[in-house]
C-alpha positions in Angstrom: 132.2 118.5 126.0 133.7 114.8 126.0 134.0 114.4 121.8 134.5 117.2 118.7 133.2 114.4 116.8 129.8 114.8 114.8 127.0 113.0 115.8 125.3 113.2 112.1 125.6 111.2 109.1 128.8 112.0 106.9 127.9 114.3 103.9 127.7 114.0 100.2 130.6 116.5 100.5 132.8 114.4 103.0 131.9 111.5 100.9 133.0 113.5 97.6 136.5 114.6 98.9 137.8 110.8 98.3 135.6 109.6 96.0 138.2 109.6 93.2 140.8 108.2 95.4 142.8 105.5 94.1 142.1 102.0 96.8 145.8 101.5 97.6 148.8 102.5 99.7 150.1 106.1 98.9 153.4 104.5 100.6 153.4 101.4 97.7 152.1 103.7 95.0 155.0 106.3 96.0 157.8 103.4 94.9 159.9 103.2 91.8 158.5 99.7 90.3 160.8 97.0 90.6 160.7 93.5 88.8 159.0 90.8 91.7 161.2 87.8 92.9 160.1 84.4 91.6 157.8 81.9 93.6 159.6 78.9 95.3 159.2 76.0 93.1 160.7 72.4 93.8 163.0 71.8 96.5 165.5 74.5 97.9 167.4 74.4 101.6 168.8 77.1 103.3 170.4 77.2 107.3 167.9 80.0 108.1 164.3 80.7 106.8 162.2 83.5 107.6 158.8 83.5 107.0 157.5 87.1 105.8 158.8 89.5 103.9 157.9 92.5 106.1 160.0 95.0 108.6 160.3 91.6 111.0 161.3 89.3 108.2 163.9 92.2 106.9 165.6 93.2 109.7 165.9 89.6 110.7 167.7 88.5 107.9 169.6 91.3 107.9 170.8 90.8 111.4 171.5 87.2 110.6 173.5 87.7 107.3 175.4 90.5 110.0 176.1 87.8 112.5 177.1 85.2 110.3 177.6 85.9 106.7 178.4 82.2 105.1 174.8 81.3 106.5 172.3 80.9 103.9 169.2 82.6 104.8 165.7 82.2 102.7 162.6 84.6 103.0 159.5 83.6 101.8 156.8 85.6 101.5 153.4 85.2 100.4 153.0 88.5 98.2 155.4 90.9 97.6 158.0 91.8 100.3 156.5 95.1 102.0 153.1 95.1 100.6 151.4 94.4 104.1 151.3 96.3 107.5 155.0 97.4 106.8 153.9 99.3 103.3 150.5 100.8 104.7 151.2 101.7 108.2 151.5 105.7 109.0 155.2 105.5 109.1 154.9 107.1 112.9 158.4 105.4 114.6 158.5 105.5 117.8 161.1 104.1 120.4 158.5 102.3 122.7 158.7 98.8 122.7 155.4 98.4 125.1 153.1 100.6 123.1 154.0 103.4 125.3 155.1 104.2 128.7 151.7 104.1 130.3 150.7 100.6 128.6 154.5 99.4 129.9 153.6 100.7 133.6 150.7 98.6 133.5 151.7 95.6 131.8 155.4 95.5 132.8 156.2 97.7 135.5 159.2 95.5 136.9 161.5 95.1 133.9 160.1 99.0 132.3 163.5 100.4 133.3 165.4 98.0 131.0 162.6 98.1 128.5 163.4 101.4 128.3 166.9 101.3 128.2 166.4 99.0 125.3 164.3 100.4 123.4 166.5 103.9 122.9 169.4 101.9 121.7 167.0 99.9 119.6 165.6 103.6 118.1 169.0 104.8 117.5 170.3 101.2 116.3 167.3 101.8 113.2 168.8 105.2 112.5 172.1 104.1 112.3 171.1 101.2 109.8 169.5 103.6 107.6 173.1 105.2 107.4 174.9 102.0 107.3 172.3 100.1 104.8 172.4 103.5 102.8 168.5 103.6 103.2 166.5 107.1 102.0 162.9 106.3 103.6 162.6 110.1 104.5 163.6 109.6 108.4 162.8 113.2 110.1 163.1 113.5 113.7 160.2 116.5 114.6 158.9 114.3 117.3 155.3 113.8 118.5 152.4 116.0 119.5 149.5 114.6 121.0 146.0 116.8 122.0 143.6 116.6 124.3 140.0 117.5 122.8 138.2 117.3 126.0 138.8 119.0 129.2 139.3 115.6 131.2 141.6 114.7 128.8 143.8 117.8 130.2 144.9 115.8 133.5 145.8 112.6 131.1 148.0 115.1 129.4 149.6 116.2 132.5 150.0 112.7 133.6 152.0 111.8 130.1 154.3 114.2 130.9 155.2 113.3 134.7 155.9 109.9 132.9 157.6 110.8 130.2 160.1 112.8 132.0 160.5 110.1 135.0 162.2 108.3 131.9 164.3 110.9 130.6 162.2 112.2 127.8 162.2 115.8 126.3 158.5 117.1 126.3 156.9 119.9 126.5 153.1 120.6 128.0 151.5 122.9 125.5 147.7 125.2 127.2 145.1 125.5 124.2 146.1 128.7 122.5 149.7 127.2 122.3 148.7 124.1 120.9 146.4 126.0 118.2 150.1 128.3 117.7 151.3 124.8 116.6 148.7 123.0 114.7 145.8 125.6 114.1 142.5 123.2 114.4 139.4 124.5 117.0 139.1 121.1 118.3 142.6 121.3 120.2 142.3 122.2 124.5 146.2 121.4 124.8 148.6 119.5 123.5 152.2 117.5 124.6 155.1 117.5 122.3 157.2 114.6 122.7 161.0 115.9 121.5 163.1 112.9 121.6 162.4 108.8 121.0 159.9 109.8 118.5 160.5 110.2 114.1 159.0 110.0 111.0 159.2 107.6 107.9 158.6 107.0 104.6 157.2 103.1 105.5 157.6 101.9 101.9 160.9 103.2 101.0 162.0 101.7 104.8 160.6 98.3 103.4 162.1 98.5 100.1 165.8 99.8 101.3 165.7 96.7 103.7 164.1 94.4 100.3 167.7 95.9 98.9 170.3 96.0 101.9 169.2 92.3 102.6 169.6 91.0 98.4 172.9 92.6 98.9 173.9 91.2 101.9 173.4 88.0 100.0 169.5 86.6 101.4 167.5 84.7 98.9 164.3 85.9 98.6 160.8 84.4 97.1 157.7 86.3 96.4 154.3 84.9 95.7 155.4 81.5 97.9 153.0 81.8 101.2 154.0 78.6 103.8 151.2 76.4 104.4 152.5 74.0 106.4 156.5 73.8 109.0 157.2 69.7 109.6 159.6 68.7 111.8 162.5 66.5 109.0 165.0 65.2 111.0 166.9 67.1 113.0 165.4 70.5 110.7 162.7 71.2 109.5 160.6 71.4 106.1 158.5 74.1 104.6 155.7 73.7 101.9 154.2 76.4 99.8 152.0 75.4 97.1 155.0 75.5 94.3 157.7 73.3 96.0 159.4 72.6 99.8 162.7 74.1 101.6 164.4 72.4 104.0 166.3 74.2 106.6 167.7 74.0 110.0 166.1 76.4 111.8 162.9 78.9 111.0 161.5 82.4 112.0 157.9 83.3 111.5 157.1 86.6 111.1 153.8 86.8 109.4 152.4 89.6 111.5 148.7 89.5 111.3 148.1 87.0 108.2 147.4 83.7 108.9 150.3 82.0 110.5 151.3 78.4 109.6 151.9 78.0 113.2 148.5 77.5 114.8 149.6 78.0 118.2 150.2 81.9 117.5 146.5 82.2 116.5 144.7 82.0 119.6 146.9 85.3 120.7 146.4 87.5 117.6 143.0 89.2 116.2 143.5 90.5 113.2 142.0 94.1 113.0 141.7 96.4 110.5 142.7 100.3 110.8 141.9 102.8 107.5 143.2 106.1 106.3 142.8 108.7 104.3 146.0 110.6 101.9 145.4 114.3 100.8 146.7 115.9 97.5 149.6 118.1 98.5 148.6 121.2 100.5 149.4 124.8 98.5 151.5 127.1 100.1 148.1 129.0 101.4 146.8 126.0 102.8 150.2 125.3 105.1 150.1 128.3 106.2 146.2 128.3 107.5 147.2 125.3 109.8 150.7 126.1 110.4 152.4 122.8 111.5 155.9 124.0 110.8 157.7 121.9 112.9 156.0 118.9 111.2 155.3 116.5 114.2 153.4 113.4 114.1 150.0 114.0 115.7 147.3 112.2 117.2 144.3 112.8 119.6 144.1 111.0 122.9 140.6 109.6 122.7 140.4 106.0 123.3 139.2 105.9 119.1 142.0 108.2 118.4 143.3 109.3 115.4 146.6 109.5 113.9 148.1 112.1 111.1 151.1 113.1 109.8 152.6 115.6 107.0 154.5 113.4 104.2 157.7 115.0 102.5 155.7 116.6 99.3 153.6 117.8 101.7 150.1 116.0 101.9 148.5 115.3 105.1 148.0 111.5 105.9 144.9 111.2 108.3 144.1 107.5 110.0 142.1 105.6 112.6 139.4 106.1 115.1 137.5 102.7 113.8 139.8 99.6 114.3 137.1 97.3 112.6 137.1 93.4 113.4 135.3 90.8 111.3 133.8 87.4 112.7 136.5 84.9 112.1 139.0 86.5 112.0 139.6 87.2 107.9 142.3 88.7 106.4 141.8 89.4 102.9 142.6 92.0 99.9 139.0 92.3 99.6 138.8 94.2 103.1 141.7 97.0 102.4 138.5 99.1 101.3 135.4 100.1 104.0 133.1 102.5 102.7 131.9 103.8 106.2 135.1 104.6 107.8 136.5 106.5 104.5 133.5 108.4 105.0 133.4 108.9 109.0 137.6 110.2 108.7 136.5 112.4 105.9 134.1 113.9 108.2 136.5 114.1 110.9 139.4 116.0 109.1 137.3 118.6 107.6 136.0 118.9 111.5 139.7 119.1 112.4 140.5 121.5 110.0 137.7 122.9 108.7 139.6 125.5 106.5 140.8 123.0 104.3 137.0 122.3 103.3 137.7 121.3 99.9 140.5 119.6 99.8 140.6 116.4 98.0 142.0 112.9 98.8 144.0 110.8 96.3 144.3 107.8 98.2 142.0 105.0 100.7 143.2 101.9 101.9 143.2 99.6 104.9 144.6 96.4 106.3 144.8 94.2 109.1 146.6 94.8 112.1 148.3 91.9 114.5 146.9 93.3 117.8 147.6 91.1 121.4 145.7 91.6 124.4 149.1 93.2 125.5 149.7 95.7 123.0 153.4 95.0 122.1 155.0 92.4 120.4 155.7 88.6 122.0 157.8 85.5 121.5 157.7 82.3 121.4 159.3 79.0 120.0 158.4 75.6 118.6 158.9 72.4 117.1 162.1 72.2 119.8 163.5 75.4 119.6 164.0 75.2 115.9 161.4 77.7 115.0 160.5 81.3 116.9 158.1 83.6 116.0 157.5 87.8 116.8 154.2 88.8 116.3 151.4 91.0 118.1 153.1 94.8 117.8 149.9 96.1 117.7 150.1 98.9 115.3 153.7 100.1 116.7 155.6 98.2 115.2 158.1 100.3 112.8 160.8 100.5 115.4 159.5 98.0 117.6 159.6 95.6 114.6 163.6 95.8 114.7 164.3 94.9 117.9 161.5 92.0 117.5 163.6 90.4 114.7 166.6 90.5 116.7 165.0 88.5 119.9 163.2 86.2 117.6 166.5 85.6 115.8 168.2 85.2 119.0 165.6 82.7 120.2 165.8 80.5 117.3 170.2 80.3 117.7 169.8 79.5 121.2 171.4 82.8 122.5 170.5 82.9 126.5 170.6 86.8 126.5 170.0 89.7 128.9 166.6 90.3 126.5 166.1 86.5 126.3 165.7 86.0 129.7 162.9 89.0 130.1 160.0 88.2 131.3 158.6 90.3 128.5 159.9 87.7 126.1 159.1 84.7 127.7 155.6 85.4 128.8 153.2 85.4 125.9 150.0 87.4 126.7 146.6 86.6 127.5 145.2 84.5 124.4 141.4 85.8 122.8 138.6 83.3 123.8 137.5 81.7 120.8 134.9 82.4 118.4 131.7 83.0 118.5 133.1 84.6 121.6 136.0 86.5 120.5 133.8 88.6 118.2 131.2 89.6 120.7 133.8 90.5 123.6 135.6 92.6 121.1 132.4 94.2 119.5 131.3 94.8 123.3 134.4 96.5 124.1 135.0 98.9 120.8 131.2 100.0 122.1 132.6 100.3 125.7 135.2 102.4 124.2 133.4 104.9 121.7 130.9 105.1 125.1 133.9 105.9 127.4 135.0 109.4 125.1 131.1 109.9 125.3 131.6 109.8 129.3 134.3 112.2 130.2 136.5 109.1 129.7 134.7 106.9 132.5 135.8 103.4 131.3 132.6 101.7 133.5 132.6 97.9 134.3 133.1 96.3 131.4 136.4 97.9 130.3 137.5 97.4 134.0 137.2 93.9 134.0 139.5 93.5 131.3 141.8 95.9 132.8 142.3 93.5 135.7 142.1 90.7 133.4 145.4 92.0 131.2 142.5 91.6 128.1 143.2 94.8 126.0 141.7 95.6 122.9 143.2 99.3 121.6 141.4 101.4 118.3 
């Protein structure tokens, strides 16, 4: 056996369990409305503007109000602050700043140790900012569980583990029948909860507390104002959107996997878009048929894996497997919705757990994620050092996104910092080829990928070229 998957069409049943759904974010549609902040128009200035409203924009002017309060810092942001990756993500938030230990072994073996080191005071930094910012966003600490479904999948497991504990992590190696003790599904051969460096959140009540904290904290924010264009004026710079133009001394993009209106970031991020799935809230019968008491964030360790997660009222959000890239490069309201993958994770939850055949899902959506051929954030600077950008996270970003603000912000004042002077943030990764090539490599490799779980996990020539090349490509 190499998949659980089904190799058939999706049903009219798997089709009917979401078919009344509402197309949008359970984690937007979860908020208390609030009144939008006005569009930019005529001429403002500000010592500081950050570009994107999002967990990156957030934290950063946050951190900069923190390290400086008499500076005057704009955001502007081209919808409503939260509304993109940071208000649809799965809210998993984990410490990793290299999209896990094995992709930082690869990628940056020689500087993992301080990565590391990093990235636990980064985790426990966010937790103590939700204390300090007075932020509810329904932060549990139950850690993660991830299975294997196939046998060979067993000695990836074991692997994990050896890492996880070389860097001090808390985990525990779970056979098949205690795996099924935790989570009850017939697809599970074993499992490995990860204990520490790993929590849950609520992602749009973590956007909105830091929309709040950062009005407090005395940031001017403008909704509905997307840059189009970052001039060099003088010794600072200027920033059009289509109602008017700010002037500032320095700038931070961090536009995550929308069109940036620095070109040079393009070439390095392909916007890809990952779907899920939000069930009604489970009765107490239907808890206690898959158990999950201790409430972990779970996900499969197929290359297309899923991810899913219990929210506080109790209904099961269920995401992944396709990671769906469009020629070009688009990034577009018109996309949140694919008909095809709302039916395929239909199919595979009620494979999953197939006594909760019946259940019904009350919300679909989708958007685009910034991945990089490395799989964790980069850095960068422009227009002499007066602008820097974070961008890339590759769907990791809730915690990651904190500690991204904070180099970016650190980049753009000119610190020369023990982080600064990583190679992790002075490197940027290995850009995409252009199109038309971009979109065949990638559609090549997602096949290459789906083929590997067919092939006991073989990865074959194709995905071991771009292993040596550094060119990943993740579901």
């Amino acid at each position: 056996m190499s998949s659980p998957w089904p190799t058939t069409t999706p049903t009219a049943e798997d089709r009917a369990a979401y078919a009344d759904a509402r197309t949008v974010s359970f984690w937007l549609d979860d908020l208390r409305a609030r009144e939008s902040h006005q569009a930019l128009v005529g001429r403002a200035e500000a010592d500081l503007c950050i570009v994107g409203g999002g967990y990156t924009g957030l934290w950063a002017a946050l951190a900069a109000k923190a390290d400086d309060p008499g500076r005057s810092v704009v955001v502007l942001e081209a919808d409503r602050c939260g509304t993109g990756a940071s208000g649809r993500n799965g809210g998993f938030a984990q410490a990793s700043l290299t999209h896990g230990l094995a992709n930082g072994v690869e990628r940056f073996a020689g500087e993992l140790e301080i990565l590391e080191r990093l990235a636990t005071e980064n985790f426990a930094g966010l937790a103590s900012d939700l204390g300090r910012y007075k932020i509810d966003a329904d932060y549990e600490t139950p850690g993660d569980l991830t299975f294997a479904l196939a046998p060979h999948e067993l000695v990836w497991l074991e692997k994990d583990a050896d890492l996880a504990r070389r860097f001090g992590y808390e985990v525990q190696l779970l056979d098949g029948a205690q795996a099924r003790c935790q989570v009850n599904s017939p697809t599970y051969l074993g499992g490995l909860w990860t204990r520490t460096g790993s929590a849950l959140v609520h992602p749009g009540k973590l956007a909105d507390g830091l929309l709040t904290a950062a009005v407090q904290a005395g940031v001017e924010i403008f909704e509905g104002s997307p840059v189009r264009a970052i001039e060099a004026r003088g010794s600072g710079l200027a920033l059009r959107t289509p109602g008017g133009v700010l002037t500032a001394r320095r700038a931070l993009v961090a536009t995550s996997a929308y069109p940036s209106p620095l070109r040079a970031i393009r070439r390095y991020v392909a916007p890809v878009y990952d779907y899920a799935l939000m069930s009604e809230p489970l009765t107490a019968r239907e808890r206690e048929s898959i158990g999950w008491r201790a409430r972990q964030g779970l996900s499969d360790l197929q290359n297309q894996f899923h991810y899913y997660r219990l929210s506080a009222d109790n209904r099961i959000l269920w995401g992944g497997y396709d990671a769906v890239y469009r020629f070009g490069g688009p990034v577009d309201a018109g996309l949140d919705a694919h008909e095809p993958t709302f039916a395929r994770l239909a199919q595979h939850f009620f494979t999953t757990f197939p006594q909760l055949r019946g259940l019904r899902f009350t919300h679909r959506w989708g958007g685009a994620i910034d991945t990089c051929s490395r799989f964790s954030v980069f850095f960068g600077t422009t227009l002499g050092g007066r602008v820097s950008y974070a961008a890339g996270y590759t769907g990791l970003g809730v915690v990651a996104s904190r500690f991204g603000a904070r180099v970016a912000l650190d980049l753009v004042d000119g610190r020369d910092t023990e982080v600064t002077r990583l190679n992790y943030v002075r490197h940027r990764p290995v850009p995409f080829p252009p199109e038309p090539l971009r979109s065949a490599v990638i559609q090549l490799t997602r096949n290459r990928l789906a083929a590997a779980d067919r092939r006991q996990g073989r990865r074959g020539l194709w995905l071991g070229l771009l292993d040596r090349l550094g060119l990943g490509f993740d579901s």
